[in-house]
mmCIF file of the N, C-alpha and C atoms, coordinates in Angstrom:
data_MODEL
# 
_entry.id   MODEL 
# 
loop_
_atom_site.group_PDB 
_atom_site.id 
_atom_site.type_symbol 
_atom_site.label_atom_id 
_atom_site.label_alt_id 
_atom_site.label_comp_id 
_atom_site.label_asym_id 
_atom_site.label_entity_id 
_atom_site.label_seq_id 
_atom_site.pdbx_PDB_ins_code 
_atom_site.Cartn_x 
_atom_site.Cartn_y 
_atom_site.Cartn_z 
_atom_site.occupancy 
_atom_site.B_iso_or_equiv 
_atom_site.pdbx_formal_charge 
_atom_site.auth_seq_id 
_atom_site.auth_comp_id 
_atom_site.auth_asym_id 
_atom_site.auth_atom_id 
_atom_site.pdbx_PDB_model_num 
ATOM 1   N N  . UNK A 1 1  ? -5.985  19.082  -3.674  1.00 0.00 ? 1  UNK A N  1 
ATOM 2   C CA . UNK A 1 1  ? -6.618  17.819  -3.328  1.00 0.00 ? 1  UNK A CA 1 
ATOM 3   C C  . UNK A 1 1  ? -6.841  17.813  -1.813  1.00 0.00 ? 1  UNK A C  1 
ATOM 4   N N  . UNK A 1 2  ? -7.924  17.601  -1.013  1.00 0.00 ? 2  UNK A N  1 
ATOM 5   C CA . UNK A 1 2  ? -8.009  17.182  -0.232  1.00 0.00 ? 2  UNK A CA 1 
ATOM 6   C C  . UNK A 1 2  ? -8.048  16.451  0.473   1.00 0.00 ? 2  UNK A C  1 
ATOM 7   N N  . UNK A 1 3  ? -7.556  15.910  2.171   1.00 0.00 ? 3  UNK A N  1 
ATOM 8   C CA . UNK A 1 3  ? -7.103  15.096  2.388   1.00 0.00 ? 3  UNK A CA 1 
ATOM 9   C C  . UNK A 1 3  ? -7.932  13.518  2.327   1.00 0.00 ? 3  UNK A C  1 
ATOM 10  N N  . UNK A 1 4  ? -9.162  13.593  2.484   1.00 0.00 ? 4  UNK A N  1 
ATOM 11  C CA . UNK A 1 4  ? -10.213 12.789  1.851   1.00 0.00 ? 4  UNK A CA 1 
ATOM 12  C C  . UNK A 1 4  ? -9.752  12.028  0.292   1.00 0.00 ? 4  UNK A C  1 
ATOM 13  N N  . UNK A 1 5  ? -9.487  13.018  -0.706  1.00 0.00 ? 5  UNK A N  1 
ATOM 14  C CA . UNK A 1 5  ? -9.173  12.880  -1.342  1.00 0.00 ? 5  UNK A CA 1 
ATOM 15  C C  . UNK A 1 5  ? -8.146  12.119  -1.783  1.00 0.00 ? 5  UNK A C  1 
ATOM 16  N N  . UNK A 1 6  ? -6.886  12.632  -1.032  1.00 0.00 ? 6  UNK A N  1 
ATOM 17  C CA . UNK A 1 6  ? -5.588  12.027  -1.115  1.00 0.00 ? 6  UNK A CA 1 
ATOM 18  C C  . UNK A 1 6  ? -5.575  10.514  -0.545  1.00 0.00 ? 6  UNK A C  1 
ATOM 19  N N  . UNK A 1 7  ? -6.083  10.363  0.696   1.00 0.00 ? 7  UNK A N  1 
ATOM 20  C CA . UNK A 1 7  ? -6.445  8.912   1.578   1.00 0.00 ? 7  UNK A CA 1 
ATOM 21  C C  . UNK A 1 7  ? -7.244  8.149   0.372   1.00 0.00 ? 7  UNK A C  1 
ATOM 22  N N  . UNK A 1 8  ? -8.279  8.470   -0.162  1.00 0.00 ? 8  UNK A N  1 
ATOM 23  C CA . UNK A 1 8  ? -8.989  7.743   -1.439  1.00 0.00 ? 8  UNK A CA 1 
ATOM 24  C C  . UNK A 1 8  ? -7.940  6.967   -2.285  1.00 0.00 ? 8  UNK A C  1 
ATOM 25  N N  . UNK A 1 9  ? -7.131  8.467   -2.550  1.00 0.00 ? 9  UNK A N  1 
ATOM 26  C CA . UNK A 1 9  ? -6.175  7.833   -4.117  1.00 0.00 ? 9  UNK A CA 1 
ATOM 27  C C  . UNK A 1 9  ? -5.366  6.724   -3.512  1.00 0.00 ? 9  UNK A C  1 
ATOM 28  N N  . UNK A 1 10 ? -4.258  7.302   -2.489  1.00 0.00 ? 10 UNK A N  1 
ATOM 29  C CA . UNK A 1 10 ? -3.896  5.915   -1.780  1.00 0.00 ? 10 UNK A CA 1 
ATOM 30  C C  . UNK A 1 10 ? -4.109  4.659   -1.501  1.00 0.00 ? 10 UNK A C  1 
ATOM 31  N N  . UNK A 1 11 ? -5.680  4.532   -0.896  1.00 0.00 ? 11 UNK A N  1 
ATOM 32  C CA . UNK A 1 11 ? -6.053  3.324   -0.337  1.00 0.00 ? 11 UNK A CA 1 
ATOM 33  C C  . UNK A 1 11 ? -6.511  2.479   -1.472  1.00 0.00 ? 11 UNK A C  1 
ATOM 34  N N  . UNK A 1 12 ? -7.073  3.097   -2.663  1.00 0.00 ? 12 UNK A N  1 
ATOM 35  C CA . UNK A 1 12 ? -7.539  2.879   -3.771  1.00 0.00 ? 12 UNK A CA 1 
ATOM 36  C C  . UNK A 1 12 ? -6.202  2.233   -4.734  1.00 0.00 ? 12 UNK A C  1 
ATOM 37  N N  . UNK A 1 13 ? -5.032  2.854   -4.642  1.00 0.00 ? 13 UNK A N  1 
ATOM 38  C CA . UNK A 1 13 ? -3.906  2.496   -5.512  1.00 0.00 ? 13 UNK A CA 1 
ATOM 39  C C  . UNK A 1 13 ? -3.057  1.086   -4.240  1.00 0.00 ? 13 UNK A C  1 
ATOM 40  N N  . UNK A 1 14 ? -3.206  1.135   -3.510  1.00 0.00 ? 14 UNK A N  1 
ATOM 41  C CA . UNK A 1 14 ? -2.622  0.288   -2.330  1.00 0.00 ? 14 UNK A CA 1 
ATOM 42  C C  . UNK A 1 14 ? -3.456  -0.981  -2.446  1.00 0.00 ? 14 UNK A C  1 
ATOM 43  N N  . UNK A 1 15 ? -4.912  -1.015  -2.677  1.00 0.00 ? 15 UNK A N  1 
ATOM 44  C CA . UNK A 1 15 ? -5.894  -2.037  -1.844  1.00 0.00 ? 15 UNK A CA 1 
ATOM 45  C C  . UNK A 1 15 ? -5.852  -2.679  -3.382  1.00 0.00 ? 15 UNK A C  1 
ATOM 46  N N  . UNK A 1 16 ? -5.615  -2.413  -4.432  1.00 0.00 ? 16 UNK A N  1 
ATOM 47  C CA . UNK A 1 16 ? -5.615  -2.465  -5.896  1.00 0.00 ? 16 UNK A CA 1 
ATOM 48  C C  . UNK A 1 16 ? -4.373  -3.512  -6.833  1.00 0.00 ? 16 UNK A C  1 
ATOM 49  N N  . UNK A 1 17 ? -3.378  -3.285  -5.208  1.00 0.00 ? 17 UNK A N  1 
ATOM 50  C CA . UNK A 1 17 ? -2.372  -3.554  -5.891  1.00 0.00 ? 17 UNK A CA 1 
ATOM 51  C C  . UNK A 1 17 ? -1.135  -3.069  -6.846  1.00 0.00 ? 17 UNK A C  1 
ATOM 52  N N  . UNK A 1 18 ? -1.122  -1.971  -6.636  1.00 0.00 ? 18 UNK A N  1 
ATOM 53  C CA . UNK A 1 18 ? -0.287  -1.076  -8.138  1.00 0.00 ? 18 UNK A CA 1 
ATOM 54  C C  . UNK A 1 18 ? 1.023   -0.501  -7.340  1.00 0.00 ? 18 UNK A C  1 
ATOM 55  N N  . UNK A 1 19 ? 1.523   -1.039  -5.838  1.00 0.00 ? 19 UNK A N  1 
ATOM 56  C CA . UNK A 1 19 ? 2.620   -1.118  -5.468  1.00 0.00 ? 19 UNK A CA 1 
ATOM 57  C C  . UNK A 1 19 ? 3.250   0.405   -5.113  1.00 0.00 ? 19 UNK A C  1 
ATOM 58  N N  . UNK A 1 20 ? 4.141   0.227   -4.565  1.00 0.00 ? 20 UNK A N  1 
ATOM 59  C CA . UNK A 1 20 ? 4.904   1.468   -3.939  1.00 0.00 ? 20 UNK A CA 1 
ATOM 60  C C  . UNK A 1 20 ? 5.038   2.753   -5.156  1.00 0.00 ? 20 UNK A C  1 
ATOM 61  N N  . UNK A 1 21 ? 5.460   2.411   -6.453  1.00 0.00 ? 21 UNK A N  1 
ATOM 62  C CA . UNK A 1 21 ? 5.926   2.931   -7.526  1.00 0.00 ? 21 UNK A CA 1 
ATOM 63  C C  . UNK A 1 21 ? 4.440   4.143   -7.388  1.00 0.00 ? 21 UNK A C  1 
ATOM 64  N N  . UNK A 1 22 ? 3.426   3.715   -7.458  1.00 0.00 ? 22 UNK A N  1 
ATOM 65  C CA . UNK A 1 22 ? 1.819   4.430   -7.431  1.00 0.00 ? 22 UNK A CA 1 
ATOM 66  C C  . UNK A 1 22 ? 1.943   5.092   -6.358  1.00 0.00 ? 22 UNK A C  1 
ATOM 67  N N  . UNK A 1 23 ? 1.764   4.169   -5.172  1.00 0.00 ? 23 UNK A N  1 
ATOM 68  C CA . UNK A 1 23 ? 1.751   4.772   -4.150  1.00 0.00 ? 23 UNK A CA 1 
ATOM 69  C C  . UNK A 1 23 ? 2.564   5.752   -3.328  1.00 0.00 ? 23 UNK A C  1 
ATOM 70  N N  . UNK A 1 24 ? 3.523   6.142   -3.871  1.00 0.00 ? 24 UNK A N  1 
ATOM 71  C CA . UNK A 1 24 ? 4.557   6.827   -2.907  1.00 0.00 ? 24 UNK A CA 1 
ATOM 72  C C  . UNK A 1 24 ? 4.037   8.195   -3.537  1.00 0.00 ? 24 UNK A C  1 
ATOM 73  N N  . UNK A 1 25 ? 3.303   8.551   -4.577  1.00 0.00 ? 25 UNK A N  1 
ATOM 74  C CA . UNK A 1 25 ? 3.099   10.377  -4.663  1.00 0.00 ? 25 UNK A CA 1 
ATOM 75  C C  . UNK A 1 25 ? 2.051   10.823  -3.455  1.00 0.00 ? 25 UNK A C  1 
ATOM 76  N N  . UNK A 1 26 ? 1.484   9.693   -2.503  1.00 0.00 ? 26 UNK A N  1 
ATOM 77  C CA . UNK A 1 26 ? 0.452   10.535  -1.721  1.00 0.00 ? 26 UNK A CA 1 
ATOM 78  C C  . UNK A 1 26 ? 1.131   10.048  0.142   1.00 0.00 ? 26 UNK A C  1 
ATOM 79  N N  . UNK A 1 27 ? 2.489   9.890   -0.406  1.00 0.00 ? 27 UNK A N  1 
ATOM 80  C CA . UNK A 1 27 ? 3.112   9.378   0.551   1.00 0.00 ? 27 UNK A CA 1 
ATOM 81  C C  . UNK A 1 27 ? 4.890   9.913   1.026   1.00 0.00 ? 27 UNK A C  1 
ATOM 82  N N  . UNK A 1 28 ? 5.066   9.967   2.571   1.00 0.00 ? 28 UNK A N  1 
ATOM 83  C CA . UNK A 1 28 ? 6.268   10.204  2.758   1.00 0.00 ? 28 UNK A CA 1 
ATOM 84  C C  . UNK A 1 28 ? 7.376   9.377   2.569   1.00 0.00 ? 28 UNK A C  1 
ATOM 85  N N  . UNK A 1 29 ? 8.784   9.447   2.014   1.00 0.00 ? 29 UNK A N  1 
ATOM 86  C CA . UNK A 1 29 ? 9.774   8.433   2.079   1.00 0.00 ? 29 UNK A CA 1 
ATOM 87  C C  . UNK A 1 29 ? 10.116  7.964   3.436   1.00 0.00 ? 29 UNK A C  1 
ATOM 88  N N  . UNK A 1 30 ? 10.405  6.780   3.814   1.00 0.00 ? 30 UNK A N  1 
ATOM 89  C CA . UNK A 1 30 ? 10.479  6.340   4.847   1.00 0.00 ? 30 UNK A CA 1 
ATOM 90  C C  . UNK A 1 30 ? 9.344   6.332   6.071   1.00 0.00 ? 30 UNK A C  1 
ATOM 91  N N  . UNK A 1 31 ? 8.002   6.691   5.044   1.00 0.00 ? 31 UNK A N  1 
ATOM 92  C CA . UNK A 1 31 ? 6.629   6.275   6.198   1.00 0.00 ? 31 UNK A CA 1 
ATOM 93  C C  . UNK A 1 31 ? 6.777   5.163   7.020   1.00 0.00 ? 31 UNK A C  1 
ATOM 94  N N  . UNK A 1 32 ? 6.726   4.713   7.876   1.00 0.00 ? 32 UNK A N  1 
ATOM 95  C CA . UNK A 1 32 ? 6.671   3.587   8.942   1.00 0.00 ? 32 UNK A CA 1 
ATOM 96  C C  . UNK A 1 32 ? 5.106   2.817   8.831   1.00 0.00 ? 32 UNK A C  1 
ATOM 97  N N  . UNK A 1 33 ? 5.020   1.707   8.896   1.00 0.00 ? 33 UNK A N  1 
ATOM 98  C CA . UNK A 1 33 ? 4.177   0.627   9.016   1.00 0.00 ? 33 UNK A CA 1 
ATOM 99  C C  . UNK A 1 33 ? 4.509   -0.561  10.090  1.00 0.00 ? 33 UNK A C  1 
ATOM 100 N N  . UNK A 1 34 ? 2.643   -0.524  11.086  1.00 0.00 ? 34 UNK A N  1 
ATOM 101 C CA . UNK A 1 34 ? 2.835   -1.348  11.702  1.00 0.00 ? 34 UNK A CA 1 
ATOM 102 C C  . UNK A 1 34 ? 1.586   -1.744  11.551  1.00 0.00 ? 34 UNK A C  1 
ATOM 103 N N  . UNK A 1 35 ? 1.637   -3.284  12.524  1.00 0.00 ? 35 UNK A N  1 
ATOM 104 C CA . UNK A 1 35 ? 0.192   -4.034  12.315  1.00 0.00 ? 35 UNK A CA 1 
ATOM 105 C C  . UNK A 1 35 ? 0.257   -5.365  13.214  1.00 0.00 ? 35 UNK A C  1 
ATOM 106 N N  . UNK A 1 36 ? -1.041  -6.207  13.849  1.00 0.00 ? 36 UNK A N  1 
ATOM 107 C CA . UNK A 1 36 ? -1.003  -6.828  14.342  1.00 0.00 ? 36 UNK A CA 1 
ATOM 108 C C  . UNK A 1 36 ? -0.844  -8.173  13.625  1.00 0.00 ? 36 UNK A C  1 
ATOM 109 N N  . UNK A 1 37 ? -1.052  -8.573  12.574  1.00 0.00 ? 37 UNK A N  1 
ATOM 110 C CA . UNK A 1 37 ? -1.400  -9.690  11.566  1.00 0.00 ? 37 UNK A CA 1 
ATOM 111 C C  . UNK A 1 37 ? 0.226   -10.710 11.513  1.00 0.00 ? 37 UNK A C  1 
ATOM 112 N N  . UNK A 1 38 ? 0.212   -11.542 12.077  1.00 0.00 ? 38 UNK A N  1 
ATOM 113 C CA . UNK A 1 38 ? 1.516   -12.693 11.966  1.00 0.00 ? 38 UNK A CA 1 
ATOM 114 C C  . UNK A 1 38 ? 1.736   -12.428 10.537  1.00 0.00 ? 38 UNK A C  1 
ATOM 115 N N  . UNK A 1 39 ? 1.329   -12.373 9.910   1.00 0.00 ? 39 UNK A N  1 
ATOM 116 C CA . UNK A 1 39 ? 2.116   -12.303 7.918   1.00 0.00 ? 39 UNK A CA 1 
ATOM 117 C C  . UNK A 1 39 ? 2.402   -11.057 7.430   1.00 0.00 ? 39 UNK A C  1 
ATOM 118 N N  . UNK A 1 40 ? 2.204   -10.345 8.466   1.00 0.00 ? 40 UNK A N  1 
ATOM 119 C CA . UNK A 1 40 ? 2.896   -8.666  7.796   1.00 0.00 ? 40 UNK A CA 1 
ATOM 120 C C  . UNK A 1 40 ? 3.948   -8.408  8.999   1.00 0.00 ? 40 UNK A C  1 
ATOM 121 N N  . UNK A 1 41 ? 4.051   -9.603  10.136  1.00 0.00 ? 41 UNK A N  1 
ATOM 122 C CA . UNK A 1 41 ? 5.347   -8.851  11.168  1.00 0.00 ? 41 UNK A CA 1 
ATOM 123 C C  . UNK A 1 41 ? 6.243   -8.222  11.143  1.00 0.00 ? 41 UNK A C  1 
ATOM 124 N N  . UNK A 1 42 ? 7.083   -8.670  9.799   1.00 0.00 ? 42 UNK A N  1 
ATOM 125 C CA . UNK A 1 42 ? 8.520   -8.037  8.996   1.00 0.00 ? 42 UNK A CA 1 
ATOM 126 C C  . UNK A 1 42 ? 8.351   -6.947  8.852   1.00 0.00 ? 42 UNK A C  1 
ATOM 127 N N  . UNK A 1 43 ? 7.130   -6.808  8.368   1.00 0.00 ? 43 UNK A N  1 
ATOM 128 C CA . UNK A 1 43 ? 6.868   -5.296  7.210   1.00 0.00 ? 43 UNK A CA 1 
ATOM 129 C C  . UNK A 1 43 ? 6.673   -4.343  8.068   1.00 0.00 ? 43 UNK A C  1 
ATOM 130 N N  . UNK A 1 44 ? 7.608   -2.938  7.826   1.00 0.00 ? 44 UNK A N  1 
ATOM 131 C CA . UNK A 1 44 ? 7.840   -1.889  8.552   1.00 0.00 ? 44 UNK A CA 1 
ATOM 132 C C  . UNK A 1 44 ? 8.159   -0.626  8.188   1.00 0.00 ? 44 UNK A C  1 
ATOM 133 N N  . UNK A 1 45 ? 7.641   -0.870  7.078   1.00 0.00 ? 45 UNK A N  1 
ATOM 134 C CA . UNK A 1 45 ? 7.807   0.444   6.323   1.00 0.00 ? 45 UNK A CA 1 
ATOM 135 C C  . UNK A 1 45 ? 6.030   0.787   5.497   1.00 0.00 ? 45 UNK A C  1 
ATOM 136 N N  . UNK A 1 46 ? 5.997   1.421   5.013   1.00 0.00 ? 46 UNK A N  1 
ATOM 137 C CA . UNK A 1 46 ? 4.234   1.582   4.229   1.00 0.00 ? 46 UNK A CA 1 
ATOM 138 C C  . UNK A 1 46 ? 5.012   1.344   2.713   1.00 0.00 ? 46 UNK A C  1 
ATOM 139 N N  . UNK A 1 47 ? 6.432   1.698   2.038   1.00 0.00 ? 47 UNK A N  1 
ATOM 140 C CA . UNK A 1 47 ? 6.703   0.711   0.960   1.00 0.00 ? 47 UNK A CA 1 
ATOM 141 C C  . UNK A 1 47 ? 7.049   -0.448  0.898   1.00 0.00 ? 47 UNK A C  1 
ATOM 142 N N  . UNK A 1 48 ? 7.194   -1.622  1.985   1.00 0.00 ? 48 UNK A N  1 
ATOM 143 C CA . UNK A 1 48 ? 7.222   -2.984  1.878   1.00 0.00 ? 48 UNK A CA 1 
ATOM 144 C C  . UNK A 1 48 ? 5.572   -3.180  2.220   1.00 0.00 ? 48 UNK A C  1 
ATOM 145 N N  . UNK A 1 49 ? 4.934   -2.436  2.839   1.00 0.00 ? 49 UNK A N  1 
ATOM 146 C CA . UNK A 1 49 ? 3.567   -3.044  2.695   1.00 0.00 ? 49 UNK A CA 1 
ATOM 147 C C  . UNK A 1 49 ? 2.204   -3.126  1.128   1.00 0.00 ? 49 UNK A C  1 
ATOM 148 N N  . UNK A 1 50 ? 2.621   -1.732  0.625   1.00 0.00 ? 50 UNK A N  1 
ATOM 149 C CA . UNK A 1 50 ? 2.652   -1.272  -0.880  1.00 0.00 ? 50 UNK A CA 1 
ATOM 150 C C  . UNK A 1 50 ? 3.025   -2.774  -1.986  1.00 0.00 ? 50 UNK A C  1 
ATOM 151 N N  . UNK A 1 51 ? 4.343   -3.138  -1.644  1.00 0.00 ? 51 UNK A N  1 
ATOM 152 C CA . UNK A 1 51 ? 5.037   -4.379  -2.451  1.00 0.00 ? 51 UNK A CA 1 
ATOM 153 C C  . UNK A 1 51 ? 4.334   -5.349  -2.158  1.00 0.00 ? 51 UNK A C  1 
ATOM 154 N N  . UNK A 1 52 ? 4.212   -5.337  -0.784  1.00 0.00 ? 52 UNK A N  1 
ATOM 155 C CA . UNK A 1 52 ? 3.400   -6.685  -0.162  1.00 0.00 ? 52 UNK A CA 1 
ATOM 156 C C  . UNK A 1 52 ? 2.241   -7.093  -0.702  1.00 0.00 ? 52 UNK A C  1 
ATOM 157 N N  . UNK A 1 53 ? 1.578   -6.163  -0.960  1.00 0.00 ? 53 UNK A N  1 
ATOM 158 C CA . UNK A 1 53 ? -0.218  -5.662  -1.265  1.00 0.00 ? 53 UNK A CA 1 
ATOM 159 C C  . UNK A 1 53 ? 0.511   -6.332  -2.696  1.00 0.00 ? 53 UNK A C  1 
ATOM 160 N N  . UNK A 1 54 ? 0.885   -5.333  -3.878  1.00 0.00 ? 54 UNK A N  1 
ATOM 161 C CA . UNK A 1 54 ? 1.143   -6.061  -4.768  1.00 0.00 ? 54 UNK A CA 1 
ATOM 162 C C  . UNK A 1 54 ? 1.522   -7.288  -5.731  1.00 0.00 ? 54 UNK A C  1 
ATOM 163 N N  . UNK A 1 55 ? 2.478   -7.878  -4.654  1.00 0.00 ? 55 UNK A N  1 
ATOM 164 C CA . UNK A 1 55 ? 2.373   -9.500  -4.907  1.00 0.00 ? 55 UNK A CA 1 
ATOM 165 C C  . UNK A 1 55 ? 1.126   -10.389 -4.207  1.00 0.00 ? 55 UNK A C  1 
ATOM 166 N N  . UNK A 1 56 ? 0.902   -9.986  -3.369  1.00 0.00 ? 56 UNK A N  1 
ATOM 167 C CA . UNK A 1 56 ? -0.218  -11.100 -3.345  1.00 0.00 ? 56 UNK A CA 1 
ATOM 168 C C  . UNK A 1 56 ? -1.321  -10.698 -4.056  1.00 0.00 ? 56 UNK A C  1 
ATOM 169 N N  . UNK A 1 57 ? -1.706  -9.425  -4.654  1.00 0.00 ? 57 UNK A N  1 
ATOM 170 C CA . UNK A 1 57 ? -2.300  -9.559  -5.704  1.00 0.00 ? 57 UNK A CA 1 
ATOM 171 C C  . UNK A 1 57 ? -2.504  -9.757  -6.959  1.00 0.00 ? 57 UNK A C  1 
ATOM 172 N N  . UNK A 1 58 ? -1.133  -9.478  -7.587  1.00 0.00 ? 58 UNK A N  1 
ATOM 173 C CA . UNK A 1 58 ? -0.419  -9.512  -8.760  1.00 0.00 ? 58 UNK A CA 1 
ATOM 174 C C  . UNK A 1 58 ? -1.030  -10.743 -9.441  1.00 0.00 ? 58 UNK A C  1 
ATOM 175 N N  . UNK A 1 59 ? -1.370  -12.106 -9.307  1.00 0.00 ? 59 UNK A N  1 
ATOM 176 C CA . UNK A 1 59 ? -2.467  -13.214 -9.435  1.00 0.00 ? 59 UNK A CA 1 
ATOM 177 C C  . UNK A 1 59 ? -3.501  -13.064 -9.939  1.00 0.00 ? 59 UNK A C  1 
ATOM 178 N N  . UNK A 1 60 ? -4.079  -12.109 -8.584  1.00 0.00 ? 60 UNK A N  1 
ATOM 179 C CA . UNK A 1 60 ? -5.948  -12.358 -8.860  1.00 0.00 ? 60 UNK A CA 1 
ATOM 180 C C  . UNK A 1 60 ? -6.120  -11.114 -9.559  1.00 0.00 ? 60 UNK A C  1 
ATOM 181 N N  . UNK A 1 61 ? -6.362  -11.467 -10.843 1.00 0.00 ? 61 UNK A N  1 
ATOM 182 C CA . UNK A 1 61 ? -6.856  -10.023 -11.953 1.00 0.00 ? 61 UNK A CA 1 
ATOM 183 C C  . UNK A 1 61 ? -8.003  -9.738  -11.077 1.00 0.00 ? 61 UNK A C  1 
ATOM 184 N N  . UNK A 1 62 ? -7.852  -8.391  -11.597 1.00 0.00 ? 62 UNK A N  1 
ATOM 185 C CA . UNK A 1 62 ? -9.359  -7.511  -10.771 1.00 0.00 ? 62 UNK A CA 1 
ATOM 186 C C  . UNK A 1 62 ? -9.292  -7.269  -9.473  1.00 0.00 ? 62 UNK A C  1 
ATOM 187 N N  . UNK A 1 63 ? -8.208  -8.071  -8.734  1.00 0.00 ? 63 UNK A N  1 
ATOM 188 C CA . UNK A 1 63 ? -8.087  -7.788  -6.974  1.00 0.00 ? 63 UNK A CA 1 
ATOM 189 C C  . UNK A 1 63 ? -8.623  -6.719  -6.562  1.00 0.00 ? 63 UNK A C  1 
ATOM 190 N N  . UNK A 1 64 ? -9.367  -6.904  -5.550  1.00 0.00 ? 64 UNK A N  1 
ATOM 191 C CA . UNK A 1 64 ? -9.734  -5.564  -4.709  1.00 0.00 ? 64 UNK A CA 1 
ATOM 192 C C  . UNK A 1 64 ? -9.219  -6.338  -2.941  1.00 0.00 ? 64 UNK A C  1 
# 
């Protein structure tokens, strides 16, 4: 797979909603996450952002 590839499956399984559980095969344990946005300040890892992504989508069927 190429890395094009791999960034696809990720951003695609992340932006989707389908949570860390999906996301961690195109991913390192203990990846680090940062960001400017007041509602993700906490989040500091790329699997609390994964979870994050997932509950607030977990709601809107079809989320993109």
């Amino acid at each position: 797979m190429s890395n094009t590839d791999t960034a696809r499956s990720f951003f695609e399984a992340c932006e989707t909603g389908q949570g860390w559980d999906r996301c961690k095969e195109w991913c390192h344990d203990g990846a680090p996450f940062a960001c400017q946005a007041d509602a993700l300040a906490e989040i500091d890892s790329l699997a609390g952002y994964t979870e994050w992504t997932k509950g607030i989508l977990g709601p809107i069927r079809d989320g993109h």
